[in-house]
PDB file of N, CA, C and O in Angstrom:
ATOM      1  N   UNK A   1     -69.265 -29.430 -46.095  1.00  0.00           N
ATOM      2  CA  UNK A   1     -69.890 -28.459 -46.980  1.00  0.00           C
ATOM      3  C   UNK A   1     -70.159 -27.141 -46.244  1.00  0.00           C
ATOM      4  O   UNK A   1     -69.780 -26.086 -46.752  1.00  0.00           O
ATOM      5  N   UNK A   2     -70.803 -27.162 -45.056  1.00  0.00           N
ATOM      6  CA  UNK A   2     -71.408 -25.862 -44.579  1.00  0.00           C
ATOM      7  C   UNK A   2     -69.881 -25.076 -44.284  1.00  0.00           C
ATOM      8  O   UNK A   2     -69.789 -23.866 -44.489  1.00  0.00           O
ATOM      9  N   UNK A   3     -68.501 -26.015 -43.702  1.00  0.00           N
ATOM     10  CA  UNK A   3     -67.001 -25.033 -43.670  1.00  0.00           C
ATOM     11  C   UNK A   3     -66.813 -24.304 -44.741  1.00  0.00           C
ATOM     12  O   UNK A   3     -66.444 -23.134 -44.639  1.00  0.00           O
ATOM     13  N   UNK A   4     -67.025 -24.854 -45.851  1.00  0.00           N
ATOM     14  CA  UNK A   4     -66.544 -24.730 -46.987  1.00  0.00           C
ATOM     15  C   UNK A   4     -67.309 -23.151 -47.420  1.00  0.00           C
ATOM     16  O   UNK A   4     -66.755 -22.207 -47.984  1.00  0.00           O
ATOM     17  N   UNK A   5     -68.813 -23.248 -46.927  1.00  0.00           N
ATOM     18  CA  UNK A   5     -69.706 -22.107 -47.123  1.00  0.00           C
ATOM     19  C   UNK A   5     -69.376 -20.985 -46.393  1.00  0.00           C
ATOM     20  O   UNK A   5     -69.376 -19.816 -46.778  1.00  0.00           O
ATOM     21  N   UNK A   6     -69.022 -21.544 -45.032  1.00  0.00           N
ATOM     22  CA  UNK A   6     -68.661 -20.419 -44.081  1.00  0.00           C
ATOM     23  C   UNK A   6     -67.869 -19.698 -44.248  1.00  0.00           C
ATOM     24  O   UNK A   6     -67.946 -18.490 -44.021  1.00  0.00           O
ATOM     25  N   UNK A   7     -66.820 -20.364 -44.737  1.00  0.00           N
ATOM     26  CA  UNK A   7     -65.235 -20.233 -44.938  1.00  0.00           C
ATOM     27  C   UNK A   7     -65.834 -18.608 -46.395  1.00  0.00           C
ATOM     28  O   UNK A   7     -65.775 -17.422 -46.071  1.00  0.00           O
ATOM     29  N   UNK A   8     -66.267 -19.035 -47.661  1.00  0.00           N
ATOM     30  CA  UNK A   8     -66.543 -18.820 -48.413  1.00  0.00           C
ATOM     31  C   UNK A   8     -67.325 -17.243 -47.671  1.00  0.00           C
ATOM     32  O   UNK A   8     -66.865 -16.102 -47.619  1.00  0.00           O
ATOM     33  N   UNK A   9     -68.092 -17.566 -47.384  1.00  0.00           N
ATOM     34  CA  UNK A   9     -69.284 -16.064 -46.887  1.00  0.00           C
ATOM     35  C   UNK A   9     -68.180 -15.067 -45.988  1.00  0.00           C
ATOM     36  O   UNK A   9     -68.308 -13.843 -45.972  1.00  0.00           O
ATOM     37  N   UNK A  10     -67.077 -15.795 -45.244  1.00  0.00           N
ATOM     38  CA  UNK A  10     -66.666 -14.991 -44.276  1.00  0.00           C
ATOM     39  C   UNK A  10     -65.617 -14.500 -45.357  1.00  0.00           C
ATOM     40  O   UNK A  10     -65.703 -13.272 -45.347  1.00  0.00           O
ATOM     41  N   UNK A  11     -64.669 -14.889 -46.281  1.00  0.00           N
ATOM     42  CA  UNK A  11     -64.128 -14.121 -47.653  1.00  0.00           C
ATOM     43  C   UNK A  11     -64.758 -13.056 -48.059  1.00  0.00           C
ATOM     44  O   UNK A  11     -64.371 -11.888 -48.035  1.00  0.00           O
ATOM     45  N   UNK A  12     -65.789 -13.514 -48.451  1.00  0.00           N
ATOM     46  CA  UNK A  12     -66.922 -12.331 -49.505  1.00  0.00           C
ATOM     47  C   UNK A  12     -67.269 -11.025 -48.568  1.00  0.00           C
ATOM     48  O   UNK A  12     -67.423  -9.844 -48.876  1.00  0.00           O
ATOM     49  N   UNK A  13     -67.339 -11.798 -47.130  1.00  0.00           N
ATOM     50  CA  UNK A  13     -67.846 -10.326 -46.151  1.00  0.00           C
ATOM     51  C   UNK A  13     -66.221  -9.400 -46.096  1.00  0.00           C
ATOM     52  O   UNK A  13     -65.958  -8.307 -46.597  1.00  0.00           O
ATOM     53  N   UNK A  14     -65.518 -10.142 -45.456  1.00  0.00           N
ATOM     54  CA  UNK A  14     -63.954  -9.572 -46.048  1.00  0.00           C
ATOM     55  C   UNK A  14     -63.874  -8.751 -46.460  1.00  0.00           C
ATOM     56  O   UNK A  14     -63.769  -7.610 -46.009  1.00  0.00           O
ATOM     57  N   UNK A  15     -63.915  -9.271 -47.747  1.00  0.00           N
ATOM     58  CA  UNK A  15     -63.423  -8.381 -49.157  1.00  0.00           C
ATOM     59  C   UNK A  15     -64.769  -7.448 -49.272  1.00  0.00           C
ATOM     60  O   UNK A  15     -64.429  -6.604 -50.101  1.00  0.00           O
ATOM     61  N   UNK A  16     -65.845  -7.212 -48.957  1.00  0.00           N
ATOM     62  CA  UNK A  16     -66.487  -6.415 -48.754  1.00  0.00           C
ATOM     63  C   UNK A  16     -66.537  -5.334 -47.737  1.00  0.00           C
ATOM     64  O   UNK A  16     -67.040  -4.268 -48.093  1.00  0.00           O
ATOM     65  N   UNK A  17     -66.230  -5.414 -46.902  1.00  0.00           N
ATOM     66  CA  UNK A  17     -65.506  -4.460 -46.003  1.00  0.00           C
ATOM     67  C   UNK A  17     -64.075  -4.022 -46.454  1.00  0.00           C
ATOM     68  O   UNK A  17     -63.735  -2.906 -46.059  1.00  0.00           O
ATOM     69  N   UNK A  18     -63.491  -4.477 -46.952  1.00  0.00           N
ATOM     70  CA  UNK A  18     -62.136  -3.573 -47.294  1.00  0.00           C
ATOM     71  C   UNK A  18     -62.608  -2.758 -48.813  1.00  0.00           C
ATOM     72  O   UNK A  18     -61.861  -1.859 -49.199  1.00  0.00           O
ATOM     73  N   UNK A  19     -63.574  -3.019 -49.462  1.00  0.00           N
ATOM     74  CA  UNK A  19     -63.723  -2.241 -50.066  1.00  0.00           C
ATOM     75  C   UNK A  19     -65.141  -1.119 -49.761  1.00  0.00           C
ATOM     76  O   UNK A  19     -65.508  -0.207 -50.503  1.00  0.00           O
ATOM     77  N   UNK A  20     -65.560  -1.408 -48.852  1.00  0.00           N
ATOM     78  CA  UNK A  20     -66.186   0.074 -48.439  1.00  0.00           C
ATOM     79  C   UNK A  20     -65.101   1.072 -47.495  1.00  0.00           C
ATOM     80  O   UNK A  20     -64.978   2.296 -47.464  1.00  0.00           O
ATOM     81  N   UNK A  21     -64.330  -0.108 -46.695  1.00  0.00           N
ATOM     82  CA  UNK A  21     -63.101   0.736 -46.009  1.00  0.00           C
ATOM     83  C   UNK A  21     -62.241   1.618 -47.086  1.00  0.00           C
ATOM     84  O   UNK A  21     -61.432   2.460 -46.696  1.00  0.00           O
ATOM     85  N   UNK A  22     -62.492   1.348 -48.533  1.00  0.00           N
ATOM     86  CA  UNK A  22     -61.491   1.913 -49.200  1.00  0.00           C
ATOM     87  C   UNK A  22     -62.042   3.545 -49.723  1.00  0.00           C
ATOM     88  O   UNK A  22     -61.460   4.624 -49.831  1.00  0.00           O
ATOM     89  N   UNK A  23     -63.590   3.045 -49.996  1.00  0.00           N
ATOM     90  CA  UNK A  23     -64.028   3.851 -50.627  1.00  0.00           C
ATOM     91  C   UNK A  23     -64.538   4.737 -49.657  1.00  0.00           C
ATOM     92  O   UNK A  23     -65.204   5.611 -50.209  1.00  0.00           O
ATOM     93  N   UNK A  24     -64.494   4.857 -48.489  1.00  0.00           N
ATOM     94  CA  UNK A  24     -64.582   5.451 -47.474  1.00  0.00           C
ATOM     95  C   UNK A  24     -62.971   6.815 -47.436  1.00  0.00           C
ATOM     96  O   UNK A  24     -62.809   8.031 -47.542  1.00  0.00           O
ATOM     97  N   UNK A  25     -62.394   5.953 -47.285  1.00  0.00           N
ATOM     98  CA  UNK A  25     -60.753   6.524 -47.149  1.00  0.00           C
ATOM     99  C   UNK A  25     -61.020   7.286 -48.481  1.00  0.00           C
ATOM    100  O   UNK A  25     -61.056   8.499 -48.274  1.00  0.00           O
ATOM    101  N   UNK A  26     -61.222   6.938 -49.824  1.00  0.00           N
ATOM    102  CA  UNK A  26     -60.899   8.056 -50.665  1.00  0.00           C
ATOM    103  C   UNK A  26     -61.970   9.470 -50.124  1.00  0.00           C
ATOM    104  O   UNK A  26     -61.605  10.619 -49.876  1.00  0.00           O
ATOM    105  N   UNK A  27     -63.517   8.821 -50.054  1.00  0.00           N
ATOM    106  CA  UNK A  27     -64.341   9.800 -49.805  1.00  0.00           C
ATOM    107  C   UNK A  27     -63.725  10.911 -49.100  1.00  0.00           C
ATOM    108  O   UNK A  27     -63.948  12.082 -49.407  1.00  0.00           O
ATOM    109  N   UNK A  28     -62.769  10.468 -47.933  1.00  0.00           N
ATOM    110  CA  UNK A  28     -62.717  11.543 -46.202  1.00  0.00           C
ATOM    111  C   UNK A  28     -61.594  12.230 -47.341  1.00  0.00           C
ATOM    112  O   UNK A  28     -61.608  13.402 -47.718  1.00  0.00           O
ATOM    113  N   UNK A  29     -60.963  11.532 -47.621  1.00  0.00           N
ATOM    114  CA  UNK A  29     -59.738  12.548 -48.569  1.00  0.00           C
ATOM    115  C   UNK A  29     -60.080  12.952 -49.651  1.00  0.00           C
ATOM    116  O   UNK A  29     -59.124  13.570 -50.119  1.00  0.00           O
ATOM    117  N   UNK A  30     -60.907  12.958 -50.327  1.00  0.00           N
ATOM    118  CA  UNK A  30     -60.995  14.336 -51.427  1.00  0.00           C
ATOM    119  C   UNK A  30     -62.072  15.543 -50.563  1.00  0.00           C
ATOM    120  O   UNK A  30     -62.229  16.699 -50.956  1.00  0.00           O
ATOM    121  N   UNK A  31     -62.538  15.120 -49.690  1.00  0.00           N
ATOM    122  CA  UNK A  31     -63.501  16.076 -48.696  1.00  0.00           C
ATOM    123  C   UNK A  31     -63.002  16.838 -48.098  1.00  0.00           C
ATOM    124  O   UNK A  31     -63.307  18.024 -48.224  1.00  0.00           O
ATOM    125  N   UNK A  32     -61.978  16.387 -47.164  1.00  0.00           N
ATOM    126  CA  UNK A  32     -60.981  17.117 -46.291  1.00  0.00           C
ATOM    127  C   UNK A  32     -59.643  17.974 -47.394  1.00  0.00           C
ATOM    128  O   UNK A  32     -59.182  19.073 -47.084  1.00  0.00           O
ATOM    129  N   UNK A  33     -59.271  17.321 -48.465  1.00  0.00           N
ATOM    130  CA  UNK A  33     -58.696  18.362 -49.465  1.00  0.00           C
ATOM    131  C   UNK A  33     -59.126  19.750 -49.836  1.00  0.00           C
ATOM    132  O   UNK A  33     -58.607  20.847 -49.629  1.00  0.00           O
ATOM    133  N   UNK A  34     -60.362  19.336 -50.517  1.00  0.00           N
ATOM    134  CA  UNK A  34     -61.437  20.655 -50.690  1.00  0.00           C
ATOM    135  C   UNK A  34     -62.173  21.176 -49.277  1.00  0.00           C
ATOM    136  O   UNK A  34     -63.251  21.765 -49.353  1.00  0.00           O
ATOM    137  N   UNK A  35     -61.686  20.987 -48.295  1.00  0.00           N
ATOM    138  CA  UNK A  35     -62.301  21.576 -46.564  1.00  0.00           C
ATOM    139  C   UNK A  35     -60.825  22.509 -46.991  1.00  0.00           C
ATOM    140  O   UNK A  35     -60.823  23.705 -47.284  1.00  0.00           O
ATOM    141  N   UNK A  36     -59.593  21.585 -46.932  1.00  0.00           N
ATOM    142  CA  UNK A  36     -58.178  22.285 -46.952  1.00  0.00           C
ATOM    143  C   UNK A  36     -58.035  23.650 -47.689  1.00  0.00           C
ATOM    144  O   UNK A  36     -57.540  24.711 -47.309  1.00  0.00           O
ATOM    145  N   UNK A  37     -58.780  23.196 -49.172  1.00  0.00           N
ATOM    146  CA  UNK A  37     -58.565  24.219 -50.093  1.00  0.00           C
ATOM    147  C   UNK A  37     -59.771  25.346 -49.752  1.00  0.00           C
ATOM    148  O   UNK A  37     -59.259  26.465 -49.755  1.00  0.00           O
ATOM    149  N   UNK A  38     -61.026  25.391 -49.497  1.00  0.00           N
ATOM    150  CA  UNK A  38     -61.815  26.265 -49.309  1.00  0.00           C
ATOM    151  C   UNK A  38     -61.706  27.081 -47.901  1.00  0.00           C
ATOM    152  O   UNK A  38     -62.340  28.097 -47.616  1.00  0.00           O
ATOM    153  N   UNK A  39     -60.708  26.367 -47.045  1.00  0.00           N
ATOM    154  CA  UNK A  39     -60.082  27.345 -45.747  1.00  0.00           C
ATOM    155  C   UNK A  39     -59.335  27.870 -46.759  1.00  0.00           C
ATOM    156  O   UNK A  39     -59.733  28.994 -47.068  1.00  0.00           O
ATOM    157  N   UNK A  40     -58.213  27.404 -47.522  1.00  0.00           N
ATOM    158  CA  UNK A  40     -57.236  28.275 -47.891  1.00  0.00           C
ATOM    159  C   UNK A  40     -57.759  29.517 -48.686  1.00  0.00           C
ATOM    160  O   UNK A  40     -57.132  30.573 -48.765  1.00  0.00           O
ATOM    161  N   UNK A  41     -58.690  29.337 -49.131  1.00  0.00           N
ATOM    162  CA  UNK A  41     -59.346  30.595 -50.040  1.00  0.00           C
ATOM    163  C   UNK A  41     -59.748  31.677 -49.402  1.00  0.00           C
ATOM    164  O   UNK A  41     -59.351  32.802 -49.706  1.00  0.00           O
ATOM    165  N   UNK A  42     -60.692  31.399 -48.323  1.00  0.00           N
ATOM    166  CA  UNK A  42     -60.941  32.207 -47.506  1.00  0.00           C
ATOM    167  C   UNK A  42     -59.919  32.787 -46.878  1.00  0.00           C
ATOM    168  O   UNK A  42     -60.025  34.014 -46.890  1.00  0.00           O
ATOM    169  N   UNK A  43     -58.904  32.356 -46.295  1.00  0.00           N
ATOM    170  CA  UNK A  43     -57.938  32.939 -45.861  1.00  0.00           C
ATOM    171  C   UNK A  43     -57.340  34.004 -46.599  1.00  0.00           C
ATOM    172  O   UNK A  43     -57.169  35.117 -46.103  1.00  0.00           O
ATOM    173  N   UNK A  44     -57.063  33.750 -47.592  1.00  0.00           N
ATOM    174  CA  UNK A  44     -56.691  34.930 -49.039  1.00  0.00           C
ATOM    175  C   UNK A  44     -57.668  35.676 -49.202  1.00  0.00           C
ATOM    176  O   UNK A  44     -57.452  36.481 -50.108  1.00  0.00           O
ATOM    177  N   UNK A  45     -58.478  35.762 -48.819  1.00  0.00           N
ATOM    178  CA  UNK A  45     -59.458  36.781 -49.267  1.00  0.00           C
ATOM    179  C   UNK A  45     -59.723  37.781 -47.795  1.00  0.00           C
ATOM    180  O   UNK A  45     -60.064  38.932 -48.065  1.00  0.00           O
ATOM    181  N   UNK A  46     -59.619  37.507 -46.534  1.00  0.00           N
ATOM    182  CA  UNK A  46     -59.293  38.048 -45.257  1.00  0.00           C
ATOM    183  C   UNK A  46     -58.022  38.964 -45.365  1.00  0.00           C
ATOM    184  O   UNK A  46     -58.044  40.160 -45.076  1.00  0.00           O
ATOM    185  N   UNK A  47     -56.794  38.214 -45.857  1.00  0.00           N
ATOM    186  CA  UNK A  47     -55.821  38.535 -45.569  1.00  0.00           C
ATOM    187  C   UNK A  47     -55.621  39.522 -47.165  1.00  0.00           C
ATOM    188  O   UNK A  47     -54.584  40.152 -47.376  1.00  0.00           O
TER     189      UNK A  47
END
């Protein structure tokens, strides 16, 4: 029983880490897009 639990908790932690790993990865990339795009603006407006 307690494998069966372990087994079970160490899944759930798993799959819980790949989905903060995910939602992490989108976070840095729509951040760093709009970092991308608000250099690019500024730049147009210098130049």
């Amino acid at each position: 029983m307690t494998l069966k639990r372990d087994k079970k908790r160490e899944i759930v932690r798993k799959q819980l880490m790949e989905k903060e790993q995910e939602t992490t990865h989108s976070l840095v990339s729509k951040f760093s897009k709009e970092m991308i795009n608000l250099i690019q603006a500024k730049e147009r407006e210098v130049l």
